[in-house]
Every structure is written in C-alpha cells, then in structure tokens.
C-alpha positions in Angstrom: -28.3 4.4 -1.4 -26.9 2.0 -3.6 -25.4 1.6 -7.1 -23.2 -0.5 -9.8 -20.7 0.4 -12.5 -17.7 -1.0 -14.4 -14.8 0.0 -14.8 -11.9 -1.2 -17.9 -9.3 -3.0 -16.1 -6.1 -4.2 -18.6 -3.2 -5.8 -17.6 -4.9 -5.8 -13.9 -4.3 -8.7 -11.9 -6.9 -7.6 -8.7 -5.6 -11.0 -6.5 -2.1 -10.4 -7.0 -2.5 -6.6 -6.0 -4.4 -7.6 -3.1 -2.3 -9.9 -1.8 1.5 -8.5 -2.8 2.1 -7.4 0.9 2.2 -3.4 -0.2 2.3 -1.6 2.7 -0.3 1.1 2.0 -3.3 -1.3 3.9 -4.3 -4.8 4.6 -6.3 -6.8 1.8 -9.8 -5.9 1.3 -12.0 -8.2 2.5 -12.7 -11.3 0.9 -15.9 -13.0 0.3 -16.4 -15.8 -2.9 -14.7 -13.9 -6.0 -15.4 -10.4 -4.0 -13.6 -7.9 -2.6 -15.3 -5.3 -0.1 -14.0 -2.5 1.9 -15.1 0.6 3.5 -13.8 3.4 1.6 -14.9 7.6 2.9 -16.5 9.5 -0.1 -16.3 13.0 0.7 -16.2 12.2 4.6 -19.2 9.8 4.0 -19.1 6.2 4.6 -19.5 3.9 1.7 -19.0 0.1 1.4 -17.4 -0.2 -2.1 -17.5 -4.3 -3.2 -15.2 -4.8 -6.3 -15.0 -8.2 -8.5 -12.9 -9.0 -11.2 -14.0 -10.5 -14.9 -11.6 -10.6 -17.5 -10.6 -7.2 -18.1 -13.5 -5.5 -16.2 -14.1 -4.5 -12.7 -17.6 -4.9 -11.7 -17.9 -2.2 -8.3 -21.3 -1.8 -5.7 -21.6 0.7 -3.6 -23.4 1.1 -0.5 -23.9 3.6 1.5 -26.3 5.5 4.4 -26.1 8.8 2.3 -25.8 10.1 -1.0 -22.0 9.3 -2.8 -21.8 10.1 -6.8 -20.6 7.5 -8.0 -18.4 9.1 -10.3 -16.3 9.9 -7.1 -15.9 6.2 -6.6 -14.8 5.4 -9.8 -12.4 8.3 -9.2 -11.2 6.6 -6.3 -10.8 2.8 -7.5 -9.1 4.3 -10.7 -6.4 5.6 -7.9 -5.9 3.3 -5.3 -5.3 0.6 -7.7 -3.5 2.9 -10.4 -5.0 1.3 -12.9 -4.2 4.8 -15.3 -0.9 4.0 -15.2 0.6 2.8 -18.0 1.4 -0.7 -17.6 2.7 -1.6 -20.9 5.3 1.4 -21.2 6.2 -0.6 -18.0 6.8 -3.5 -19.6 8.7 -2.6 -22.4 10.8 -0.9 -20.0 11.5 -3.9 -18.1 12.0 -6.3 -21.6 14.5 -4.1 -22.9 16.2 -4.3 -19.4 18.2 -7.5 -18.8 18.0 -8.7 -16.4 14.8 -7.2 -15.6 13.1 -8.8 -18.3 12.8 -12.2 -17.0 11.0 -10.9 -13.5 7.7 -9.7 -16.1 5.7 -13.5 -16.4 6.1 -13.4 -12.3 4.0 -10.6 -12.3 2.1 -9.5 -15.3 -1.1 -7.7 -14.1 0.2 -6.5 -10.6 0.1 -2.9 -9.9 0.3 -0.4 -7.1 -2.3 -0.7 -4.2 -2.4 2.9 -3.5 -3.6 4.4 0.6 -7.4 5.2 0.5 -5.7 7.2 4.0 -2.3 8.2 3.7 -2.3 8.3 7.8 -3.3 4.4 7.8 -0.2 3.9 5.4 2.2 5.9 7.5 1.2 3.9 10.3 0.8 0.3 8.5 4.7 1.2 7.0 5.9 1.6 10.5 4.2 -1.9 11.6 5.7 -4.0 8.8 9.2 -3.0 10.0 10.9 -6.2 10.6 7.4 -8.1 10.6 5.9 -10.7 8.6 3.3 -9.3 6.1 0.4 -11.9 8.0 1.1 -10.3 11.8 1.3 -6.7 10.6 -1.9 -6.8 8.2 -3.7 -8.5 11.7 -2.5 -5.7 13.6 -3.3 -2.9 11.8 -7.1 -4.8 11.3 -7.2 -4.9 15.5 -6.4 -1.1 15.4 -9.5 -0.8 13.1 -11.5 -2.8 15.3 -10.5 -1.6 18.3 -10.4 2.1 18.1 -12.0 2.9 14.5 -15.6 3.7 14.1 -17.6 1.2 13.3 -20.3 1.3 10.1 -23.5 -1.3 9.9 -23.7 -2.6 6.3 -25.8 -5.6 4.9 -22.5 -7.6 4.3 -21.4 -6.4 7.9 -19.9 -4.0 10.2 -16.5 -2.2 8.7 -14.6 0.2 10.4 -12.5 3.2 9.3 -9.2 3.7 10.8 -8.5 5.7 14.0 -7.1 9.1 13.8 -4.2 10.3 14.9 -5.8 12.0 17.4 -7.1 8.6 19.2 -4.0 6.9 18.8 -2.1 9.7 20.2 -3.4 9.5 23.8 -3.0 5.2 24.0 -1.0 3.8 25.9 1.6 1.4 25.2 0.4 -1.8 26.5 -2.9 -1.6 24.7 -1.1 -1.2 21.2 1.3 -4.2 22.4 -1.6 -6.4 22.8 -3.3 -5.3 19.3 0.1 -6.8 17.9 2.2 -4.0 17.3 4.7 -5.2 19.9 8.0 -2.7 19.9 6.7 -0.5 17.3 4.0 0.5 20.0 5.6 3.6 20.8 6.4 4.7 17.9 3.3 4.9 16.7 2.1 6.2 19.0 5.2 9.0 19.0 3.9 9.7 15.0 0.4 10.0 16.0 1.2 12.9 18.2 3.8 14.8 15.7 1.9 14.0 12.5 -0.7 16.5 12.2 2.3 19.1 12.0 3.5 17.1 8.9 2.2 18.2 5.3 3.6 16.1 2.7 1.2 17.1 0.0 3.1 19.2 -2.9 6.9 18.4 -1.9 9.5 16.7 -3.7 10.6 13.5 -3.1 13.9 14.3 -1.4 11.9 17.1 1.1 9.2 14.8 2.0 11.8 12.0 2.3 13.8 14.1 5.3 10.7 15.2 6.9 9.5 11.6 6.9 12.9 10.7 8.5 12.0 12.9 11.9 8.9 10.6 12.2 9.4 7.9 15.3 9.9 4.8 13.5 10.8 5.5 10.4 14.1 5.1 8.8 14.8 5.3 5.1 12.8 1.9 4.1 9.5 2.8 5.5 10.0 6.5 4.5 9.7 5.0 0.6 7.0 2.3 1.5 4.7 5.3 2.4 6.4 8.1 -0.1 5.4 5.2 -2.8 2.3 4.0 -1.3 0.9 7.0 0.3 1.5 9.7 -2.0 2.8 7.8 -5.2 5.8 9.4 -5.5 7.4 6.7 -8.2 10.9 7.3 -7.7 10.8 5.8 -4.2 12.8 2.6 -3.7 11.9 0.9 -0.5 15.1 -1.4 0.4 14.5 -4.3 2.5 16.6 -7.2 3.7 14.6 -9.3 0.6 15.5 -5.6 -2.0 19.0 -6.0 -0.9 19.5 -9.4 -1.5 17.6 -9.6 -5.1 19.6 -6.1 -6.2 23.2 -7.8 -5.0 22.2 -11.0 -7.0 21.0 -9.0 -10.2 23.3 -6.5 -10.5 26.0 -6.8 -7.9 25.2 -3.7 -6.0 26.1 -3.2 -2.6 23.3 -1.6 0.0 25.0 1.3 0.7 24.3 3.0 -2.8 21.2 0.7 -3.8 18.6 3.6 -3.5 20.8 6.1 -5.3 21.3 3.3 -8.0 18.0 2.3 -8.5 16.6 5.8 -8.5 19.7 6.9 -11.1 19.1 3.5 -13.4 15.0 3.0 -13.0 13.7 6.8 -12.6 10.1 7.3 -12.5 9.7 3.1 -12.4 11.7 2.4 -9.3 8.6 1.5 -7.3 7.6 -0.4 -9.9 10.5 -2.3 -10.4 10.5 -2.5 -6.6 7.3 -4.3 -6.7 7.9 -6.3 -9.4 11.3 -7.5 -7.7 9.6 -8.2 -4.8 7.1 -10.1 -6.1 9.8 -12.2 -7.9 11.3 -13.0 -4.8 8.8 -14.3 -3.1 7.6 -16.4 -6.3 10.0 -17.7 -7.6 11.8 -18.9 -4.8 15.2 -17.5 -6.2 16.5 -16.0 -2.2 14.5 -19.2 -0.9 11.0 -17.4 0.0 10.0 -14.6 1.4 
C-alpha cells in the first residue's frame, strides 16, 4: 500500500531539526533532499519518506498493510510539532534581551518529538556524557542488532527493541554496540520500565519517578520529559546549558532549572533548544 500527501510547514527548518542532536532519536535517514524512517501506524509498519519545499512537506508512505493516511499526518504533525506556535515563540524571545539575538541562529528549528517514548528514554540515557555522533551510532546498532527488521523498496528499517529484549542482554554485548558504561543502566531501565507510567502526570511527579530510573539523573530526566512526552517546562542542563545560562544571565547551576522554569515557563524547552543550538553555532563557548 502506498500513498502521498502534503502537509503546511511554516517557520519549519526540517535539516536543522534533524540534525540539532535532540535526544528523542537519531536523524532519519538521509537519501538526496529525503528523509525516510520507519514509523508504527497502529502497530503496523510503515516507511514514512518526508521532503521539504519551501513551506510544504511532501510525505510517502509505504507500507505491507493498510495505514490511513490521516494517521500519518497525525503523527508527522507531532513528532516535529509543527502545531506549535512558532511565532508566539519568537516574539517571546525578541522581547527578551538577551534572548533575542539567539533567534537568526535558529529560525525554523523545532522540537523532534519520540515516535517511541521507550527509544527516547533509552537514547537520553546514551547521550550522557557522549558526543551526539557516538550515541546516535549506538542507538542505530541497538536497532540493527536486536530490532525487527522490515523489507521496503528503499531498504530494510528496523523498529527499536523492547524493553523486554534488552532486559535479558548482557553487558558486554551492549558495550560493543557502543554504549560503553551506560550498558548497565540500560539495561537496569529495561527491566524496571514497564512498571513506569508517565502518561497523565505532572511535570514534577514524572520528574521524581524518572529519577529512580538507572541512569538517569536530573538532565536526562528533562531530555526525555521534553522529548518523550513534551512536557515544555522541562529544562535539560548540560555542561554546554550551564555555561551559556552563566554567560547570559549570570546564573549559577545550582538554581538554573528553577530559574529558567520561573523566567521561561511553558518555553523553557524551547529556549533550551534554541540556546543550544546557539552554542554550537555560533561558536560563543568555542563549539560544541
């Protein structure tokens, strides 16, 4: 089965968002101007291949059984937010100072939202103190490795493996996919997190629970509170965070995630992101 839309796409920069290290997966894979990725539609595979034209996103779908397409949609709209309401951003961030000069760094970049929350959970825990290169290669060997594979004309994709798989590894094999250290707390997380139901807390509730995770600590708590579930208040703090917020506005770490939550509310992941993304461009901190 196979079929084409297009969805309206303002203020959407789809290579930035791709490539803006959010933790919630690896890039989609990247062929000429065109994006593809296996996404489940009502636990059925489909390959969803997205390219970008202007303002419009131009989507194919493949799959082995019947997906409404409406569903798709659905599900691009979400994972790369693109109903949120960019320019309410923006004027947020202009009338700001000195957030208003990080806009023209990033104008276009949004949230790249989980298509799994349990792949973001996991891919959080792997960036911890990890370059964004070796943890979006280890998180594709997990895929590889112990995902299920699905046969497509542009090629095989696989889905990620359930907690359930990666539950009963054992450490050595999830060292040598690249995971190193983190190993066994992934695999620690696989085994606890099926006893873990985030869906309808708030932010602080699901923020301690995240906590009793192996792992996780209060940075990749908000990468997949923001990424997983889009909870917008979430400020994930890294070394890079810390360094930009002490330079901007000459606060120290110890009260940076009660700051930013208290100064940016509901656009603290945003402004997050956007921070981020100004670090690593222009080349303020000296790179990222």
């Amino acid at each position: 089965m196979q079929g084409a839309f297009s969805i309206k796409a303002r203020e959407f920069d789809l290579d930035a968002t791709m490539y803006s290290g959010q933790t919630s997966q690896p890039p989609w894979h990247e062929k000429g101007k065109y994006y593809s990725e296996l996404l489940m539609i009502d636990d059925k595979p489909a390959l969803v291949t997205i390219k970008q034209t202007h303002d419009k996103l131009h989507v194919k779908v493949e799959s082995p059984e019947k997906v409404h397409l409406s569903e798709v949609k659905e599900r691009i709209n979400y994972i790369f937010d693109l109903k949120f309401d960019i320019e309410a951003f923006y004027d947020f961030l202009y009338s700001y100072p000195p957030l208003d000069s990080i806009v023209d760094y990033s104008r276009g970049l949004r949230l790249f939202l989980a298509k799994d929350a349990f792949e973001c959970i996991i891919s959080s825990i792997a960036s911890a103190n990890c370059s964004i290169r070796r943890w979006t290669r280890a998180i594709g060997n997990m895929k590889r490795l112990w995902g299920q594979g699905y046969v497509f004309q542009r090629g095989t994709f696989y889905s990620f493996p359930s907690p359930d798989v990666l539950a009963v590894l054992d450490d050595d094999s999830l060292r040598a996919a690249g995971l190193g250290y983190r190993a066994k707390y992934i695999i620690g997380t696989s085994k606890k997190i099926t006893r873990i139901k985030l869906d309808g807390m708030d932010y602080d509730e699901a923020f301690r629970l995240l906590l009793e995770l192996p792992g996780v600590g209060p940075k990749v708590a908000d990468c997949i509170l923001l990424y997983g579930f889009r909870k917008l208040e979430a400020f994930p703090v890294d070394v890079w965070i810390q360094r930009i917020m002490e330079h901007l506005f000459k606060v120290d770490y110890k009260h940076l995630r009660d700051f930013a939550r208290d100064e940016f509310g509901e656009y603290a992941g945003y402004v997050q992101l956007y921070l981020y993304n100004y670090a690593r461009k222009s080349g303020i901190l000296g790179g990222v």
